[in-house]
TITIBA-558448 format. One line per 3 residues: number of its first residue (from 1); their letters; for each residue x, y, z of N, C-alpha, C, CB. Coordinates in steps of 0.2 Angstrom, whole numbers. Atoms other than C-alpha are relative to their C-alpha. Glycine has a CB too. Layout:
NUM = A = X Y Z X Y Z X Y Z X Y Z ~ ...
! end
This chain:
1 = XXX = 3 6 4 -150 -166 61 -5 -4 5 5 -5 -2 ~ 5 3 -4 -165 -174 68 -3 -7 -6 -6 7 2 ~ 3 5 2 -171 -192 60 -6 -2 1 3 -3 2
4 = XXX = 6 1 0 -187 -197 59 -3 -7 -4 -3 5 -3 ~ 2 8 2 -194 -216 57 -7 2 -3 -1 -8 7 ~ 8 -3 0 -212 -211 48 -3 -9 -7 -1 12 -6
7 = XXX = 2 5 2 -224 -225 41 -5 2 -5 -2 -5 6 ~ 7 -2 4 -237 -225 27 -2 -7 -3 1 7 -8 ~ 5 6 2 -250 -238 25 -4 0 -7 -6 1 5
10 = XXX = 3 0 9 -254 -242 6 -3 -7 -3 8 3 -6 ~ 1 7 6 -263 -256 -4 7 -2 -4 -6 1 -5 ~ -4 2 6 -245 -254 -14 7 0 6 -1 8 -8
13 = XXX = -6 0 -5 -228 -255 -8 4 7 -6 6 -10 2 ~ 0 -8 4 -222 -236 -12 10 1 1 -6 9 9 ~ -4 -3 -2 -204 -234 -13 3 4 -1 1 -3 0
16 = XXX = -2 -5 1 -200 -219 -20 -7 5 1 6 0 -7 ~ 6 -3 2 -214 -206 -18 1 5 -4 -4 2 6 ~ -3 -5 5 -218 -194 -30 -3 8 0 -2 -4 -7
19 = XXX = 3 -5 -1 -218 -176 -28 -6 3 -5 5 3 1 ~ 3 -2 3 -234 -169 -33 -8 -4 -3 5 2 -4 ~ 3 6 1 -243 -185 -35 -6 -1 8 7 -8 -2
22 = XXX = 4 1 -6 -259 -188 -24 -7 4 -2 3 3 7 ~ 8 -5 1 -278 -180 -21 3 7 2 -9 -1 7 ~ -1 -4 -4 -278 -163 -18 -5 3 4 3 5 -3
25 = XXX = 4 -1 -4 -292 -161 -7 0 -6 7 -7 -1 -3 ~ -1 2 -6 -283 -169 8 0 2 5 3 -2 0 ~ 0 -5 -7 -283 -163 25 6 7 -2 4 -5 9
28 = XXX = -4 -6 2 -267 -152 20 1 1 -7 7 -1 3 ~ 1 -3 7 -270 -152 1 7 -8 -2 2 11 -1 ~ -4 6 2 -257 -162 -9 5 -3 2 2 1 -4
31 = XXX = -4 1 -4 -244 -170 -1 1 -11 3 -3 5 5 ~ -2 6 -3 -236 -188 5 -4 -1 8 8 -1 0 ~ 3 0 -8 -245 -192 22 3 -6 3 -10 -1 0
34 = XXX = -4 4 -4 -238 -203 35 -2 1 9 10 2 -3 ~ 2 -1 -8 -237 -206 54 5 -3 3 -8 -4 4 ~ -4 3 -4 -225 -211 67 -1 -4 5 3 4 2
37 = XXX = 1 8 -1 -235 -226 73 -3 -4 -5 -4 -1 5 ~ 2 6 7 -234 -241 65 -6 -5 2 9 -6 -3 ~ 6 2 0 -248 -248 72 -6 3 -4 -1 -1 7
40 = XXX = 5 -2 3 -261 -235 65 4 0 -7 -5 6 2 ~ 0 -1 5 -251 -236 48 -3 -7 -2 5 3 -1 ~ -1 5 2 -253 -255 50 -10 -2 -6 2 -3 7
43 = XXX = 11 1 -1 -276 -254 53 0 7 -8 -6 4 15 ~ 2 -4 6 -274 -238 37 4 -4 -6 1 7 1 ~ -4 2 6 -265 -251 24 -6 -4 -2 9 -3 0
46 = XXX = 5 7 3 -279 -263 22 -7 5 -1 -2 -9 7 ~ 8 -1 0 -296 -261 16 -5 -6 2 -3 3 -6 ~ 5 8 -1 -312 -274 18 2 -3 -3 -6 -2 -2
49 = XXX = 2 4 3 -305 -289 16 5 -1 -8 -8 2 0 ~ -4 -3 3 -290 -282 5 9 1 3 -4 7 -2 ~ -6 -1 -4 -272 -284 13 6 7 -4 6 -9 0
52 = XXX = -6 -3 1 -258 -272 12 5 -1 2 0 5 0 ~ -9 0 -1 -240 -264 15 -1 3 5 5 2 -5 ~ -3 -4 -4 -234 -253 28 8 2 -2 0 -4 6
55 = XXX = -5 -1 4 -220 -245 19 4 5 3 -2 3 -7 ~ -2 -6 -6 -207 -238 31 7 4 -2 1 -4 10 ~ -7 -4 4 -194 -223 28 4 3 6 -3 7 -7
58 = XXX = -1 -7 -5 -184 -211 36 3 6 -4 6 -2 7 ~ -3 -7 1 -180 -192 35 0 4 3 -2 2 -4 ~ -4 -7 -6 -170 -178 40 -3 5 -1 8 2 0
61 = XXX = 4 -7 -1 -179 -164 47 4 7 2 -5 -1 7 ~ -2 -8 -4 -164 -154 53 0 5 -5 8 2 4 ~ -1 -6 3 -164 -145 36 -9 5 -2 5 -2 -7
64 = XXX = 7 -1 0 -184 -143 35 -5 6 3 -1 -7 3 ~ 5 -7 -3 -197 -128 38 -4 -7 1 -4 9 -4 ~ 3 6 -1 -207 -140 48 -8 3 4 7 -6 7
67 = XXX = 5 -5 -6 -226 -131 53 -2 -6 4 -7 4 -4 ~ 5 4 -3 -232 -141 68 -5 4 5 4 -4 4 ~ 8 -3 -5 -251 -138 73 0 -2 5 -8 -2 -3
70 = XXX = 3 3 -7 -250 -147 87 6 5 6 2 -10 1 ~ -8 -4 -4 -233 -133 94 -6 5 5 7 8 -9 ~ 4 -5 -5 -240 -119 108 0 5 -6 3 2 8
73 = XXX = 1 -6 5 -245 -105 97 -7 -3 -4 8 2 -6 ~ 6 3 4 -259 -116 87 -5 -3 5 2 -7 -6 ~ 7 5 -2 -275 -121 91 -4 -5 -5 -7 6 2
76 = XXX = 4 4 5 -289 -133 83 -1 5 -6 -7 -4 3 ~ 2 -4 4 -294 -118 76 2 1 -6 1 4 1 ~ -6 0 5 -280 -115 65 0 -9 -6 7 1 6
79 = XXX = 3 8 2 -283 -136 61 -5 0 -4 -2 -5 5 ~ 6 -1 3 -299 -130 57 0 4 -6 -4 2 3 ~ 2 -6 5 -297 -117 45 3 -5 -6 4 10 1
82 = XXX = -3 4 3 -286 -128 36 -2 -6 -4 4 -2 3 ~ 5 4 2 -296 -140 33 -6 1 -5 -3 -1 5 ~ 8 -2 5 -311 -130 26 3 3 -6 -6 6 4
85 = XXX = -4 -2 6 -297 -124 15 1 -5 -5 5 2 2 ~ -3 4 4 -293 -140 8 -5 -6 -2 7 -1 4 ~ 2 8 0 -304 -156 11 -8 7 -4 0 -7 10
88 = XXX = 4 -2 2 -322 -153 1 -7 0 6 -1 -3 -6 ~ 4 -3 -4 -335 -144 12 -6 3 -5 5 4 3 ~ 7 0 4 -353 -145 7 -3 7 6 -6 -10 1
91 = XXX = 4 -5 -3 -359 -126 14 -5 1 1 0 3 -2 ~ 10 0 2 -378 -131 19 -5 6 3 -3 -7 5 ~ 2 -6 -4 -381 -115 29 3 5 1 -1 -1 4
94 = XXX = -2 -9 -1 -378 -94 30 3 1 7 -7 5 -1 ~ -2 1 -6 -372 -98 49 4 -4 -3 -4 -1 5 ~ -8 5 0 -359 -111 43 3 2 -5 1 -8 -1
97 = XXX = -2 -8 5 -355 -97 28 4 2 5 -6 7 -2 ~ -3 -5 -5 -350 -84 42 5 -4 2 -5 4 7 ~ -4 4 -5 -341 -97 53 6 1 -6 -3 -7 3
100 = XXX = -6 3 5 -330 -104 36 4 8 2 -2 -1 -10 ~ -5 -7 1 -327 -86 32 4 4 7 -5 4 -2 ~ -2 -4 -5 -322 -80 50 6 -6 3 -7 4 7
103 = XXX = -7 5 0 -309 -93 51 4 0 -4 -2 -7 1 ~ -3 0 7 -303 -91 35 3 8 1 -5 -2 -7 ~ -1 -7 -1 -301 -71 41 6 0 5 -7 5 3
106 = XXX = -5 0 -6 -292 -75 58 5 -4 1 -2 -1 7 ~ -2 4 0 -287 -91 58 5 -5 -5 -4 -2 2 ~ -2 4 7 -277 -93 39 8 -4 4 1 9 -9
109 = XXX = -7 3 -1 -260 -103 41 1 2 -9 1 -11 4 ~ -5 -1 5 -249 -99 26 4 -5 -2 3 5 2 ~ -3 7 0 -244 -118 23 7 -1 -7 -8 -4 -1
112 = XXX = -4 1 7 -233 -114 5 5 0 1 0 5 -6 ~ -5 0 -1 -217 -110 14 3 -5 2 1 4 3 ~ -4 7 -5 -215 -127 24 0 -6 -4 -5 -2 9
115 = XXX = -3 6 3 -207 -143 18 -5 -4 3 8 -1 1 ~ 8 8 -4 -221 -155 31 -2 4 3 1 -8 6 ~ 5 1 -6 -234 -154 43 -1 -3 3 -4 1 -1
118 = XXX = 1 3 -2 -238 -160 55 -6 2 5 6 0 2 ~ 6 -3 -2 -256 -160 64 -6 -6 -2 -1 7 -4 ~ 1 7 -1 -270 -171 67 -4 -3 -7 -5 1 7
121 = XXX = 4 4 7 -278 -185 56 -8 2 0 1 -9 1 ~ 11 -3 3 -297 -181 48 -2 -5 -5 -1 10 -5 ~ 6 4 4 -304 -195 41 -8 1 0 1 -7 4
124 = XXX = 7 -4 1 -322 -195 36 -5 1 5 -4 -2 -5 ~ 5 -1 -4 -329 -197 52 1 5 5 -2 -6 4 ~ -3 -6 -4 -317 -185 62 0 8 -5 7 -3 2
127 = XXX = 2 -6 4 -321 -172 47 -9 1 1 2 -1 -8 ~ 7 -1 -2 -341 -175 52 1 5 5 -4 -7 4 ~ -1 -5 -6 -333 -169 69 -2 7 -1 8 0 2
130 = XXX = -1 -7 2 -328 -153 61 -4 4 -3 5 1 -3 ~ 6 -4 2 -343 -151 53 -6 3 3 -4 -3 -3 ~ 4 -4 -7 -353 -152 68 1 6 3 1 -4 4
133 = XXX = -3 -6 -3 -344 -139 76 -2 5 -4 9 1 0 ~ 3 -6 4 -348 -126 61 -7 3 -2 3 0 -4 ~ 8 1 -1 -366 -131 63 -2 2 4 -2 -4 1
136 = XXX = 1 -1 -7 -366 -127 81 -5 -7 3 -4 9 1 ~ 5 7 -5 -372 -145 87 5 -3 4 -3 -7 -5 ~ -2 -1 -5 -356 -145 96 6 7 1 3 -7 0
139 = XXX = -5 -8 -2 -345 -132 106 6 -2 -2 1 3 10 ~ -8 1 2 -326 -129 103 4 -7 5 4 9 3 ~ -4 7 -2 -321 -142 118 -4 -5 -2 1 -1 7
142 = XXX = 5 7 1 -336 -154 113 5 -3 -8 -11 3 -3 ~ -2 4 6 -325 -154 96 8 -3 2 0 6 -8 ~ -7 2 -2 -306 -153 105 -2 -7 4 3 5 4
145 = XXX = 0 7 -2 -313 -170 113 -3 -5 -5 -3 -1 6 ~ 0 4 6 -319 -177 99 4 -4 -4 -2 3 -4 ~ -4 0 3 -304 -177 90 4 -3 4 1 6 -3
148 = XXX = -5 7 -3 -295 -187 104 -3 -7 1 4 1 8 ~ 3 7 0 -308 -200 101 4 -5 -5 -8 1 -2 ~ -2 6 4 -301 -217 94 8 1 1 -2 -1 -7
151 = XXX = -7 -2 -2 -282 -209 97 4 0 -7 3 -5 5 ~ -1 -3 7 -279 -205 80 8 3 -1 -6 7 -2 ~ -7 -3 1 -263 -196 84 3 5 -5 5 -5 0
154 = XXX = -1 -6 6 -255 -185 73 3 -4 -7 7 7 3 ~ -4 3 7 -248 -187 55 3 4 -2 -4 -1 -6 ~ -6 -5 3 -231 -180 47 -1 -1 -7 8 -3 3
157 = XXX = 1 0 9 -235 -175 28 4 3 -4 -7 4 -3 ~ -3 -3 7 -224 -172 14 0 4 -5 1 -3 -3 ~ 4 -5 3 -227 -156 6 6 3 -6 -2 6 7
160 = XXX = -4 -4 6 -212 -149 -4 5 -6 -2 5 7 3 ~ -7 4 4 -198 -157 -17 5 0 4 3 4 -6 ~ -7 0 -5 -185 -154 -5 -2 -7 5 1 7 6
163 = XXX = 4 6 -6 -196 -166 8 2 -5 -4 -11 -1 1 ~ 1 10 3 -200 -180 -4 9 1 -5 -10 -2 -10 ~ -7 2 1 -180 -178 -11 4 -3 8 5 9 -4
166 = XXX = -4 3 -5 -174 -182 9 -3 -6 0 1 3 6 ~ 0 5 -3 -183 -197 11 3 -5 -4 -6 -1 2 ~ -4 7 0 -176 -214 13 -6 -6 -2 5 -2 8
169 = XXX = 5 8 -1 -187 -232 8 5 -6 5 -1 -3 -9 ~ -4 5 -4 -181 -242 22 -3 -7 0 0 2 5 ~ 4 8 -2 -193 -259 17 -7 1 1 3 -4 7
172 = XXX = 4 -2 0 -207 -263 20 -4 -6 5 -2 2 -6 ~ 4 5 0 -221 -275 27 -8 -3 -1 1 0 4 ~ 8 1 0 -237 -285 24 -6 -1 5 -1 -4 -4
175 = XXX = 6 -2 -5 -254 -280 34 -3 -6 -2 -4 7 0 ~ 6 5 0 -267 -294 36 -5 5 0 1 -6 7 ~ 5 -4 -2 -283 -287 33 -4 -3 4 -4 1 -5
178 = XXX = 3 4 -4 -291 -300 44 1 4 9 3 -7 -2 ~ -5 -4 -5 -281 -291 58 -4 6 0 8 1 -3 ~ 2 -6 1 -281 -274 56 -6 5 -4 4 2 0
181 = XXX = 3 -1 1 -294 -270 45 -6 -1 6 -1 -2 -6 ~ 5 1 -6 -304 -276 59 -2 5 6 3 -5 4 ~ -2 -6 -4 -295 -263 72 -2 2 -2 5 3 3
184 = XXX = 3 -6 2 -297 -250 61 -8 1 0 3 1 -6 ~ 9 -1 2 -317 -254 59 -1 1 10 -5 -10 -4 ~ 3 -1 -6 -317 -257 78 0 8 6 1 -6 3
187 = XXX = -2 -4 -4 -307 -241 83 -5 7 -3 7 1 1 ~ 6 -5 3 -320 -230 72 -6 -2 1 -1 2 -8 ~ 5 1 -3 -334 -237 79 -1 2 7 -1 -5 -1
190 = XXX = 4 0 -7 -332 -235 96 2 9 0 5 -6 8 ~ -1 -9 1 -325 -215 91 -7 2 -2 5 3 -8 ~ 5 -3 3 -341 -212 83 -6 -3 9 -1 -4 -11
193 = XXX = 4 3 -5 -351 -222 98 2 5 5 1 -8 3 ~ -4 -7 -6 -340 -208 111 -4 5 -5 10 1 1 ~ 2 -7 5 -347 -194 98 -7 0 0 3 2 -8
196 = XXX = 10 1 -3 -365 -198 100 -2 2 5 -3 -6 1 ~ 1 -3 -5 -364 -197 118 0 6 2 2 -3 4 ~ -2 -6 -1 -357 -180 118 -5 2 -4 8 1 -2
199 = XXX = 5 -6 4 -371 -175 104 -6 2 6 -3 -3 -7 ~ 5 -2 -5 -383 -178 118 1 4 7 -3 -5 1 ~ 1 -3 -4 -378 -167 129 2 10 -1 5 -5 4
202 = XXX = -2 -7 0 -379 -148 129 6 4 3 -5 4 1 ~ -4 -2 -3 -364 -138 132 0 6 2 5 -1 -3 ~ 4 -6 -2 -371 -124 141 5 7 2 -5 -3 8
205 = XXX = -6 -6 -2 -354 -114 147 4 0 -8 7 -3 8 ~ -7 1 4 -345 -119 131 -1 5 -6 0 -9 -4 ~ 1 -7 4 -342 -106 115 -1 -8 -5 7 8 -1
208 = XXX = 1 2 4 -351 -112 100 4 6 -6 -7 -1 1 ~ -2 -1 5 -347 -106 81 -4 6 -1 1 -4 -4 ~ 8 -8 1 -364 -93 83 5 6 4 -10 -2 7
211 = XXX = -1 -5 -5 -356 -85 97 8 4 -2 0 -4 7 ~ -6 -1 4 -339 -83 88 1 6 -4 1 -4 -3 ~ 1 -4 2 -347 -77 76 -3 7 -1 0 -2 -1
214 = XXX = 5 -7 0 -359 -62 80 4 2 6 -9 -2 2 ~ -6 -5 -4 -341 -55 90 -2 -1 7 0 9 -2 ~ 0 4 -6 -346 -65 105 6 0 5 -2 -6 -1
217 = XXX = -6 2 -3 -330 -70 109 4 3 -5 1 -9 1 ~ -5 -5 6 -315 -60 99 5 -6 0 5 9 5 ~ -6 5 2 -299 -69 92 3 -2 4 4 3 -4
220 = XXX = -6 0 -3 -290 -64 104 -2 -4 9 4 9 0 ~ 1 3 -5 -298 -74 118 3 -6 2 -5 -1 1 ~ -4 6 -2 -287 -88 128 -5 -5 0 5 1 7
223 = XXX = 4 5 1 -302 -100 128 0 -4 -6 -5 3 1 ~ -3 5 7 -297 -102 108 3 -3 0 1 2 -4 ~ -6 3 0 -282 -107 111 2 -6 2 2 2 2
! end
């Protein structure tokens, strides 16, 4: 049995969630999303100027298929493909074609069998990130540091009936938007100020998505990893 405190920042106070209920063009597709800090659940429950809740639960993982992208065996890669699987991806180019597709060939995760996920957050400025990358305007590490800009941390998501039957509503609290709407504006600003300086700089050893693709680099190279 393993316990789990997980938090979800809502304009509403959520106490039972409901399975099946949600967008399905989320980072992992449909699903309850959550995080095991309550500080960023605090700065994602407000909007401009709009207070919220922080709605906090707990649940048991020991009976759970639990996939974690962040385990040894996953790379971003895998984060990545998942993503272009799920969130809406505007295809502007026959080079970011190949790329989807050769990530979607090597890199598929098989997400239907697991109850959560677990893996990083992609909001719309850290999905720019991931655009960039399949553009080739940054390399693979230009986007793995990208993605620890603002410290985002990971998110535990509620994927199956079973999931959303264990959890608990354990209460809740209210977020000042004056507060954290603030943090949250000021910790994507200064993410996106760090991702600028990284655009201006060429990554001359690094693997791009070109090089990936035109069998440059094979699957099976530890550099992906």
């Amino acid at each position: 049995m393993k316990i789990l405190t997980l938090y979800h920042g809502s304009c509403d106070i959520i106490e039972s969630p409901v399975f099946g209920k949600g967008k399905v063009y989320n980072d992992y597709g449909r699903g309850f999303y959550c995080t095991e800090n309550i500080e960023l659940a605090r700065e994602w429950a407000c909007l401009e100027g709009v207070d919220g809740y922080v709605n906090r639960y707990t649940v048991d993982t020991g009976e759970m298929s639990v996939l974690n992208l962040c385990a040894p065996g996953y790379s971003i890669l895998h984060w990545l493909t998942i993503l272009t699987e799920n969130r809406r991806l505007r295809i502007s180019t026959p080079a970011m074609r190949r790329g989807v597709d050769w990530l979607r060939a090597n890199y598929h995760v098989d997400t239907a069998p697991y109850d959560a996920i677990v893996g990083y957050r992609a909001d719309d400025s850290y999905f720019s990130f991931a655009r960039a990358f399949l553009t080739n305007q940054i390399s693979l590490s230009q986007l793995s540091y990208a993605m620890r800009l603002g410290r985002l941390g990971e998110q535990f998501v509620l994927m199956s009936r079973a999931a959303f039957d264990s959890v608990r509503f354990d209460g809740y609290e209210a977020v000042d938007s004056a507060i954290y709407y603030v943090k949250r504006k000021a910790r994507d600003e200064e993410a996106r100020a760090s991702y600028l300086r990284v655009l201006e700089e060429e990554d001359d050893n690094g693997i791009y998505m070109r090089d990936i693709t035109r069998g440059e680099v094979k699957p099976d190279d530890p550099r992906l990893q």
